[in-house]
C-alpha positions as semicolon CSV with decimal commas, in nm:
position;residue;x (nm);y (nm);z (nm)
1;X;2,986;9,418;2,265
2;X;2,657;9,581;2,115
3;X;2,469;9,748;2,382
4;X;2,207;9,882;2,135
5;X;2,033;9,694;1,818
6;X;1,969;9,945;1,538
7;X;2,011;9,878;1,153
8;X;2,328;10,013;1,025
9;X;2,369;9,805;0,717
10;X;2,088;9,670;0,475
11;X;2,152;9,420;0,182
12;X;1,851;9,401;-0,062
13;X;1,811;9,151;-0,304
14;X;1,621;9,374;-0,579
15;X;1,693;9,105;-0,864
16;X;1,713;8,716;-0,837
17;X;1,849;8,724;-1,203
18;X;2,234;8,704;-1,297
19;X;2,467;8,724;-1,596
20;X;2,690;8,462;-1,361
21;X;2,614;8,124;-1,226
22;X;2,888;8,119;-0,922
23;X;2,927;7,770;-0,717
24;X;2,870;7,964;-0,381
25;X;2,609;8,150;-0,463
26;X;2,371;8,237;-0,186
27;X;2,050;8,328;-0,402
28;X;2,092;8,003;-0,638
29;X;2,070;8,330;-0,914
30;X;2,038;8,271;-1,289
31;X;2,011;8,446;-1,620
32;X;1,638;8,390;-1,624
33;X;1,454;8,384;-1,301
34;X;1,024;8,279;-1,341
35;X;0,963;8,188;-0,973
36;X;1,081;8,529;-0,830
37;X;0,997;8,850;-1,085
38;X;1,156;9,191;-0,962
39;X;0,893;9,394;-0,783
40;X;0,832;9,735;-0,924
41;X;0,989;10,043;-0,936
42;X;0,692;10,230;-0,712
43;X;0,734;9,889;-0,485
44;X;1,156;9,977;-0,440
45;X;1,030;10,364;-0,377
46;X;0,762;10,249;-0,083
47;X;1,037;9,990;0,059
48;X;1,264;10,256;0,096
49;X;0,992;10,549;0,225
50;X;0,965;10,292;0,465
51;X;1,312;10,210;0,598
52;X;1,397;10,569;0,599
53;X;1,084;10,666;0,847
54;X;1,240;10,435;1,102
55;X;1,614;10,455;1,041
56;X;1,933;10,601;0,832
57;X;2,144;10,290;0,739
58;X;2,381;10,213;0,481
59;X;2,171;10,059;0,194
60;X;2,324;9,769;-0,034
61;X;2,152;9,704;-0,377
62;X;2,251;9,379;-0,443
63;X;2,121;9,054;-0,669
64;X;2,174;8,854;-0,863
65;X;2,302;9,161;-1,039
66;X;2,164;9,480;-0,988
67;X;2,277;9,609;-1,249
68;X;2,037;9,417;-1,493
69;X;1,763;9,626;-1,358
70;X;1,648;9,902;-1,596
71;X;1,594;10,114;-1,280
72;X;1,868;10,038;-1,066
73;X;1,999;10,378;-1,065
74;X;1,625;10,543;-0,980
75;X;1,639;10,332;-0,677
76;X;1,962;10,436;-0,592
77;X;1,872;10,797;-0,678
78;X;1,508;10,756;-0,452
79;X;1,712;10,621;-0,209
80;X;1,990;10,910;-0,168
81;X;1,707;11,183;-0,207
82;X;1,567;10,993;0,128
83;X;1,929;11,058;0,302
84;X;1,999;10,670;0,276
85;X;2,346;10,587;0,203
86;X;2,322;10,409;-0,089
87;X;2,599;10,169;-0,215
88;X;2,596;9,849;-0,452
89;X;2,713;9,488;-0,557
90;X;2,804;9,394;-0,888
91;X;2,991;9,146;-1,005
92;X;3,156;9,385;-1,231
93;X;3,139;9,219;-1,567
94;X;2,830;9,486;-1,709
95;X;3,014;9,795;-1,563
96;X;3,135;10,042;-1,840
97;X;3,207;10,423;-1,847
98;X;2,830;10,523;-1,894
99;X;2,738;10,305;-1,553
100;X;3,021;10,465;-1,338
101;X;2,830;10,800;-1,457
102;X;2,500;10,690;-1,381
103;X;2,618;10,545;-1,098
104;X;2,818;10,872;-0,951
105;X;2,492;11,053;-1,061
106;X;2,270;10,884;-0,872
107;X;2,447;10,907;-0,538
108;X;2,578;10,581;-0,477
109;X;2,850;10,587;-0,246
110;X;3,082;10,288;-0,241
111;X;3,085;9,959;-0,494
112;X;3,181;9,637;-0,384
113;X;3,323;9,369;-0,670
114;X;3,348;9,017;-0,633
115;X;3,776;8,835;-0,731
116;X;3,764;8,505;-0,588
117;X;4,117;8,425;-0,755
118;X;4,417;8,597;-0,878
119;X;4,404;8,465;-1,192
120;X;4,121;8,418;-1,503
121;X;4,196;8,047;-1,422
122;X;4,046;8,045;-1,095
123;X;3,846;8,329;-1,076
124;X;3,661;8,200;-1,379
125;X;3,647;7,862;-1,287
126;X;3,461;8,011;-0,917
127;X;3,194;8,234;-1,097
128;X;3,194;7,925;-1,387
129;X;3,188;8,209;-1,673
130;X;3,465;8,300;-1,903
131;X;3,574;8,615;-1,899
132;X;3,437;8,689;-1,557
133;X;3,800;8,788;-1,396
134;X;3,869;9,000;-1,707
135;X;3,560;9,200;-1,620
136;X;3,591;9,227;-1,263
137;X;3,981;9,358;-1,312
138;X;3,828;9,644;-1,596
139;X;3,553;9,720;-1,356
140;X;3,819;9,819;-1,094
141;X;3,993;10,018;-1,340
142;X;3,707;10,175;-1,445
143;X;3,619;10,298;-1,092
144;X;3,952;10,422;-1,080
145;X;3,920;10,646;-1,367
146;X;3,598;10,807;-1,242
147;X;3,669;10,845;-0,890
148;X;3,481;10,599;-0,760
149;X;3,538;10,409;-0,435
150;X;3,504;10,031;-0,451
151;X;3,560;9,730;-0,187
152;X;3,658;9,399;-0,320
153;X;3,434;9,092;-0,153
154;X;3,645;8,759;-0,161
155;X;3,517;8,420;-0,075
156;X;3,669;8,125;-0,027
157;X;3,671;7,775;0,024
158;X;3,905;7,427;-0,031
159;X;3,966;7,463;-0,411
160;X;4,105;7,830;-0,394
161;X;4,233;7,888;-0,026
162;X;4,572;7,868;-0,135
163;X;4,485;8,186;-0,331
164;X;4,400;8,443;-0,034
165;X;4,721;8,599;-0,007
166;X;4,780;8,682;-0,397
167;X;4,413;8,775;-0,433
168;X;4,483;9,021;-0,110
169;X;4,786;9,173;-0,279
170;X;4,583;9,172;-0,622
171;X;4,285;9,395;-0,447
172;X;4,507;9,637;-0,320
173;X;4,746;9,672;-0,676
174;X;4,391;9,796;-0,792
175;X;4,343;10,048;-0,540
176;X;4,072;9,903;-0,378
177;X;3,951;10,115;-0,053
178;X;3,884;9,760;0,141
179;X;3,878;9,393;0,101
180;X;3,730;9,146;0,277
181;X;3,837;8,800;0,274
182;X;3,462;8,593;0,309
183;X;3,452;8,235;0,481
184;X;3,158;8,124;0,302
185;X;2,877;7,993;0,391
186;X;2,707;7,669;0,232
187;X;2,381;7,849;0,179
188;X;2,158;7,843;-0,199
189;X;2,371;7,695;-0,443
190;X;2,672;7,689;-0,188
191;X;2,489;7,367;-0,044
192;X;2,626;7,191;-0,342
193;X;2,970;7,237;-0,193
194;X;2,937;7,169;0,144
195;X;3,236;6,890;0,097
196;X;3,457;7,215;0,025
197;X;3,415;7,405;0,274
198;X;3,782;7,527;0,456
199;X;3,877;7,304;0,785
200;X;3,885;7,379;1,118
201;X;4,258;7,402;1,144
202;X;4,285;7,570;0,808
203;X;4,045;7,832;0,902
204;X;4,204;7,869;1,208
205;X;4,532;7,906;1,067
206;X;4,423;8,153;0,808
207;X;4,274;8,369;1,104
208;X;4,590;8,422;1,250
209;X;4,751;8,472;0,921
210;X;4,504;8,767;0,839
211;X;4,583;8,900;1,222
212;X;4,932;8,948;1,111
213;X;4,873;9,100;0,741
214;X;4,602;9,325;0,897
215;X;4,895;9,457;1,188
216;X;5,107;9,598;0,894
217;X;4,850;9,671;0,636
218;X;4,821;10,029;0,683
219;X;4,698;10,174;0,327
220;X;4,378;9,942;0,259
221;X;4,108;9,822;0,501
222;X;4,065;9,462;0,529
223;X;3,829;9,286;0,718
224;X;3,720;8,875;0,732
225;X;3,367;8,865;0,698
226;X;3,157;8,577;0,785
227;X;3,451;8,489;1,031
228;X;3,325;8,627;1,390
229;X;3,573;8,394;1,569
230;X;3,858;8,631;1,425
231;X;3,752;8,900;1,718
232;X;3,803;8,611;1,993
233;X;4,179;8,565;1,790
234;X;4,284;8,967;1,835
235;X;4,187;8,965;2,198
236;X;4,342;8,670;2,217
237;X;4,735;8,742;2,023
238;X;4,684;9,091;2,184
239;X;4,644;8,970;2,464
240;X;4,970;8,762;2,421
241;X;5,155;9,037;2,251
242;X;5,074;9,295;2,564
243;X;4,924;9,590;2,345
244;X;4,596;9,686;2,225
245;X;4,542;9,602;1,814
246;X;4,420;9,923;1,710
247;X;4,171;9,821;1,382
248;X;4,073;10,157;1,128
249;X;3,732;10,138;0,989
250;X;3,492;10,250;0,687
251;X;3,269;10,474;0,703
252;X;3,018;10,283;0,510
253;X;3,041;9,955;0,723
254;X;2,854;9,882;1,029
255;X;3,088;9,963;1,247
256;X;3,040;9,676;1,467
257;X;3,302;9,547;1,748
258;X;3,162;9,230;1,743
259;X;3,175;8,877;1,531
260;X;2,805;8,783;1,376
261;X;2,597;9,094;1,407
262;X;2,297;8,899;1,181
263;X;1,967;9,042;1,279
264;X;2,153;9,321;1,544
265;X;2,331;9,567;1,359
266;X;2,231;9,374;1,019
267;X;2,043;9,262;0,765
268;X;1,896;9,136;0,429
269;X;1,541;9,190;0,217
270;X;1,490;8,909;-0,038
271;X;1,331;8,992;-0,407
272;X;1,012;8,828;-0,234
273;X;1,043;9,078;0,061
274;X;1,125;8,836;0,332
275;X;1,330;9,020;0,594
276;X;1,648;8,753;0,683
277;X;1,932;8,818;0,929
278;X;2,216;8,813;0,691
279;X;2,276;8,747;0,334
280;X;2,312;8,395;0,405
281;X;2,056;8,272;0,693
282;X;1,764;8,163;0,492
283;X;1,455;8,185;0,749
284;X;1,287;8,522;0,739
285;X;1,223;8,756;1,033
286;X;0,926;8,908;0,824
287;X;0,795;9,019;0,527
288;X;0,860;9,401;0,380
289;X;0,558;9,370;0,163
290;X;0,321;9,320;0,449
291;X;0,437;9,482;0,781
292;X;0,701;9,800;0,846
293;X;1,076;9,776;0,861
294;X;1,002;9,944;1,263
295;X;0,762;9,621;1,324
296;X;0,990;9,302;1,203
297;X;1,333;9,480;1,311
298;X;1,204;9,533;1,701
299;X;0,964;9,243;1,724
300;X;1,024;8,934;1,542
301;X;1,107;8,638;1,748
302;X;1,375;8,506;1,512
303;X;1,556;8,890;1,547
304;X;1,497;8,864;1,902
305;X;1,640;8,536;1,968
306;X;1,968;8,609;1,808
307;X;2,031;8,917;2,012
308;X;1,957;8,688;2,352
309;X;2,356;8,548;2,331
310;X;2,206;8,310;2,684
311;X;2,026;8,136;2,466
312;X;2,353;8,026;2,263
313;X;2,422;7,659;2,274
314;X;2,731;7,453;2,301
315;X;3,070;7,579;2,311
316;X;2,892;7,924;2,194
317;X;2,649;7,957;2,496
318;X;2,977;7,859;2,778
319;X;3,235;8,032;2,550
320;X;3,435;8,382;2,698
321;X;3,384;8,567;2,390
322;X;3,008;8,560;2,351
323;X;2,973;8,876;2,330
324;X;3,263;8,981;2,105
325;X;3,275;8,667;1,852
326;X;2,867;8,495;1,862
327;X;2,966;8,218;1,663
328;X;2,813;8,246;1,281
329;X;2,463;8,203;1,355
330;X;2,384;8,117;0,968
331;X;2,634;7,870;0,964
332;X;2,558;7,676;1,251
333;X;2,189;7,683;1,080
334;X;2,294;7,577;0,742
335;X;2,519;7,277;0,917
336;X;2,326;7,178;1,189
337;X;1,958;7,343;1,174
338;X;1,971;7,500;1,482
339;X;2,035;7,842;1,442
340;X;2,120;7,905;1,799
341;X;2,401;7,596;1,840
342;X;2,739;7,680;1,841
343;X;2,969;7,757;1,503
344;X;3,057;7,468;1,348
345;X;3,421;7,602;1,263
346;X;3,545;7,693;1,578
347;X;3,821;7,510;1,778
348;X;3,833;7,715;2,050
349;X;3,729;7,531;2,391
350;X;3,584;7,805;2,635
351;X;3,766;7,788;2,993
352;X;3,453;7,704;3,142
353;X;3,455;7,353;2,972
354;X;3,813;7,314;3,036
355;X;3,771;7,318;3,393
356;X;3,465;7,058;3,387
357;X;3,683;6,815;3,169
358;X;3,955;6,894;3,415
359;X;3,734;6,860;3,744
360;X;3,599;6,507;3,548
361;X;3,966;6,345;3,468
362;X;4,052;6,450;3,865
363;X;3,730;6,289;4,000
């Protein structure tokens, strides 16, 4: 349960533009991007001046690709100087030795690449460009070769599902520090798919199978991300299985004992500056351009409202595990428009409605 709201973990969007066009993509990114142009370098310097008067949290320069920035590495630099901890998302197809310098140079402290299949096949057919697994799989070993940690992001839905637990054992045959297995979702582009999106029983299922990988997996961290109804499922089997699941974790995640942690522990700033709770909950908080980090983090309604769990709805707002699972609050937007009903993708039935249905079959 979070007992205290402070920003640990920061996504930024500091390009719209990508050298990839993937199906789930939660920016709708492209190669060329006219209706959002990168703010400026002194613009990146004053956002983080900003952030880093107020708080110390991990800092994630992501896109599009950030790496098609000229100055990607003097924001990370800036940022490091400021005693951010500054880390990055690339889809790994640009990286090369020069960029693992630069990007070793310039303090950045953990990379996260995107392998959404085990093979070229359906890796290439997720991020629709050729050549898009070969790049991620050099990128890894390029990392390797320099020293440099990196986290493999994973997501997931109907057409490559059957693919999570070769994709897990790929991540960790390229030394990978941490994967996490992403249930996406349908946000930007990912609206496109919404027909593909993993079932209720499937997701389920592929909760618990995680729970049991994650027992025995004891050289690389794994997490599911964009799954908070997996913390209801550990209480739950250890519960059943009479011991406590002990769970190691990274130093550069949030750290979090809890499900959705959008807009409490953290957060994402758009190319345009709007301030949203996660990377895929499109309805800004505030705008970075126009008030400080301090004022939208501690008083915007939206933030506010999502860290008020008795104003959940549905099977969220009667459920047990409020405070350790939440429900996906960007989900339940994205499917329903209601940011504060309950996830979509649950099948859990809280005890409290058991016992009306019961009391109502008995009347």
């Amino acid at each position: 349960m979070i007992t205290e709201f402070k920003p640990k973990w920061i996504a930024w969007e500091i390009t719209r533009r990508c050298n990839l066009r993937c199906v789930h993509c939660r920016s709708a990114s492209e190669e060329v991007v006219k209706e959002h142009p990168d703010f400026s370098t002194e613009q990146a310097f004053k956002v983080l001046e900003d952030i880093a008067s107020y708080a110390k949290p991990v800092v994630v320069l992501s896109g599009g690709e950030p790496l098609l920035r000229e100055d990607v590495f003097d924001i990370a630099s800036h940022g490091t100087k400021l005693g951010l901890r500054m880390c990055m998302a690339t889809n790994g197809v640009l990286i090369d030795d020069e960029k693992c310098e630069k990007i070793k140079a310039s303090g950045i402290k953990i990379v996260s690449l995107s392998l959404d299949g085990s093979t070229a096949e359906v890796h290439d057919d997720f991020r629709k460009q050729q050549g898009a697994f070969e790049g991620t799989v050099r990128a890894a070993r390029l990392f390797r070769k320099h020293g440099i940690e990196f986290i493999i992001n994973s997501s997931f839905t109907k057409r490559n599902q059957e693919e999570i637990p070769r994709v897990y054992k790929l991540a960790k045959e390229l030394g990978a520090t941490a994967w996490y297995m992403f249930m996406i979702v349908p946000t930007g582009r990912g609206e496109e798919i919404m027909n593909e999106l993993i079932s209720k029983e499937d997701y389920e299922e592929i909760l618990q199978w995680h729970y049991d990988m994650e027992k025995l997996e004891k050289e690389m961290l794994v997490r599911p991300t964009c799954a908070p109804h997996y913390y209801r499922i550990v209480l739950q089997k250890s519960k059943e299985e009479g011991q406590k699941f002990e769970r190691r974790s990274l130093k550069f995640s949030t750290g979090g004992a809890k499900g959705c942690i959008a807009g409490q522990l953290i957060c994402l700033i758009d190319v345009d500056g709007n301030v949203l709770p996660c990377s895929y909950f499109p309805k800004a908080a505030g705008n970075i351009f126009k008030q400080s980090f301090k004022e939208i983090w501690e008083n915007s309604e939206l933030f506010r409202e999502l860290r008020d769990f008795k104003s959940y709805k549905g099977r969220c707002g009667s459920c047990e595990y409020i405070n350790v699972c939440g429900g996906c609050r960007a989900r339940a937007y994205a499917v329903t428009g209601d940011y504060l009903e309950e996830e979509p993708f649950c099948s859990h039935i809280p005890v409290k409605m058991k016992k009306k249905l019961i009391a109502k079959k008995e009347a």
